[in-house]
N, C-alpha and C positions, 0 to 999 in steps of 0.2 A: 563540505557536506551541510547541507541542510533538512532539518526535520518538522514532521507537524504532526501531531495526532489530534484524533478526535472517536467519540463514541456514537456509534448509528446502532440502535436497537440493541440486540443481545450482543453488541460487537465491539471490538474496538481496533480502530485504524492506526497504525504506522508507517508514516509516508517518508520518503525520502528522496533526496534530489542531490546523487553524485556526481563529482566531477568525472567526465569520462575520460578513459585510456588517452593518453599524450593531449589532456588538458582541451581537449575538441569540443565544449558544451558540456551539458550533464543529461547524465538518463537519471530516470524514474525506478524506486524502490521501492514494494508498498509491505507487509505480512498483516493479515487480517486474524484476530485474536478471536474465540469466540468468550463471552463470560457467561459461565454459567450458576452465577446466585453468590452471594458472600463466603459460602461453604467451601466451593472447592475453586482452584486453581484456576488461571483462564490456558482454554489448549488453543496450537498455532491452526488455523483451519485453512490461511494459505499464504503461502509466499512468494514473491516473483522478484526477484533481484537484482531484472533485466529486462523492463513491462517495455511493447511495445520492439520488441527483440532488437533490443539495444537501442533503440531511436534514438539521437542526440539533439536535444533542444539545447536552443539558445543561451539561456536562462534559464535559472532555478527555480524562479517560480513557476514559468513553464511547467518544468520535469512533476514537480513539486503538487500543482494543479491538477496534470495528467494523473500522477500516483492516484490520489484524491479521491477523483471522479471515477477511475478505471475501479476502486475497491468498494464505492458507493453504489455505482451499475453493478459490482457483482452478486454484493448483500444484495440489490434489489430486483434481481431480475435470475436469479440463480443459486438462492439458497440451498437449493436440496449437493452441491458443490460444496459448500463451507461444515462439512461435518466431520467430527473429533474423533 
């Protein structure tokens, strides 16, 4: 397993890149956090634990890239989607 996060606007990305079922490549992981100010908690606003319905790439950074990109296009292109 590999991971990567990063923070896009009010959000924060969790990306992942698992090995898939009988070790065939890896699929893509991502859940998208919303943060809402130091005060309170951040809540989950989405998760997909099988992006791309189970695609198996090559490689991890592959999967990894995909996660990434797929949670970036959705902050930016579909936020009324990401609420808590």
């Amino acid at each position: 397993m590999i991971f990567d996060e990063r923070a896009e606007g009010d959000y924060r990305i969790y990306a992942g890149a698992l090995e898939a079922p009988r070790g065939q490549g890896y699929i893509a992981a991502v859940v998208v956090n919303r943060v809402r100010g130091t005060a309170s908690a951040p809540c989950e606003a989405f998760r997909d634990e099988s992006l791309a319905c189970g695609h198996r790439w090559g490689s991890s950074d592959e999967a990894l890239s995909y996660a990434l990109n797929k949670a970036s296009e959705l902050i930016q292109r579909e936020p009324h989607r990401l609420h808590c």
